[in-house]
N, C-alpha and C positions, 0 to 999 in steps of 0.2 A: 526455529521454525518460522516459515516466512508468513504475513497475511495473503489469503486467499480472497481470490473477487473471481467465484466461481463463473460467471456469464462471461469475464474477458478471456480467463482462462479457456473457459471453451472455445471459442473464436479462434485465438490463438493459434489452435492445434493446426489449424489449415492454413497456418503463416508461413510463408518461406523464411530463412536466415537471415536474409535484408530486410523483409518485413519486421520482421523483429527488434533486429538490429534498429532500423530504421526510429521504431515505435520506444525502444529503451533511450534512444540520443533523443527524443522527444520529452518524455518523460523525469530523464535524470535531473539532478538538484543541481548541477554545475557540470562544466565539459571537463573536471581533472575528475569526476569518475570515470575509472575505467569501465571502456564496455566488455562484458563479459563474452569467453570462444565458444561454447556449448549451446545449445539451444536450451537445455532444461536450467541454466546459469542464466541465459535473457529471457525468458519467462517468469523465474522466478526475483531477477534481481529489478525487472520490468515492474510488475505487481509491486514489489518493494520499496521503491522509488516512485511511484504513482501512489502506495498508501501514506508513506509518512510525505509526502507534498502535501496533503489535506490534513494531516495531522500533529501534533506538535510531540514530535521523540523528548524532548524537555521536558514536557508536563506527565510525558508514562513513563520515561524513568525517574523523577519524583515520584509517582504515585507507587511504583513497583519496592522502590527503597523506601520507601513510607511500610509496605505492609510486611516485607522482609526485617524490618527494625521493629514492629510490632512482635510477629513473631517469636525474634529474638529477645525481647524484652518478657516476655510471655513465656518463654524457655526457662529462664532465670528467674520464673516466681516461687513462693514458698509453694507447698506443694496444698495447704490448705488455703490458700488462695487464690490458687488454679482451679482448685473444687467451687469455687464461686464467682469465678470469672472465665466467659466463653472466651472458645478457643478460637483466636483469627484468622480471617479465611487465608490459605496457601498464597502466595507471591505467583501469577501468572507470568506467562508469556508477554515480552515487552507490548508486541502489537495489539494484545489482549484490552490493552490500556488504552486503545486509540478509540474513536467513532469509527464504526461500521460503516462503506461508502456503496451508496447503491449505485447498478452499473448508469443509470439513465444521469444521475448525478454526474458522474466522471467521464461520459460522453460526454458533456454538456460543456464541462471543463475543458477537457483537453480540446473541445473544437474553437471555445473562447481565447483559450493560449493562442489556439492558430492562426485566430482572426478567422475564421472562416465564421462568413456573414450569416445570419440568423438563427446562431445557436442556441441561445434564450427561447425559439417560438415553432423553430422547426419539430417535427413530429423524428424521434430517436431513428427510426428505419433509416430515414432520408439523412438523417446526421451519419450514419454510419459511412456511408456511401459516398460522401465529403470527405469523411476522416479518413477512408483506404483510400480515395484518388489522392489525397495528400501524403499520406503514407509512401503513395506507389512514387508518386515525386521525388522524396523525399530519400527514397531509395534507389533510385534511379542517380543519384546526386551523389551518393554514396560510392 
């Protein structure tokens, strides 16, 4: 299951394929990922690549292998010892392990990536409106 940033994902919907496209070759961690053929593949591998850039995949699968070996460690106890020691909470989803990215945060970011001037102070409407004419470049390029 991928992270969701429901406010892009909405947006999104009203993206042409180069749009998309455009905004995943923006996004992505290095140009040897492939971009994905689908639309519902670059929306979701979009999202994907824009949460773990803000978050470190390192530290949530340590943290997911951490409560997976608890777990298992807790599986293998005497059975009267389990009667006195809680049960550890379930091994989530790896994204479950990241921070949560709010949309005006990641606005803010990917318009810093772009360079596009006054990211930090602009008001999010007007960022937005920056970040599709660059988009629309950027797929025109394409």
């Amino acid at each position: 299951m991928a992270p969701t940033i429901s406010e892009i994902e909405s947006s999104m919907s009203g993206w042409s394929v180069e749009e998309l496209r455009a905004f995943f070759c923006c996004v992505r961690a290095s140009e040897t990922v492939p971009v994905p053929d689908t639309r519902e593949e670059l929306v979701r591998e979009s999202l994907s690549e824009l949460f773990w850039a803000y978050n470190s995949k390192t530290t949530a699968q340590a943290r997911q292998a951490a409560d997976k070996a608890k777990q298992a460690i807790y599986n293998h106890l005497h059975d009267r010892i389990k009667a006195n020691t809680p049960r550890p909470p379930l091994a989530r989803e790896l994204h479950e392990y990241g921070s949560a990215l709010s949309y005006q945060f990641l606005v803010r970011e990917v318009c810093n990536k772009l360079d596009i001037q006054g990211a930090n102070v602009e008001p999010i409407p007007m960022l937005e409106v920056y970040l599709i004419e660059d988009l629309y470049v950027k797929a025109a390029a394409l």
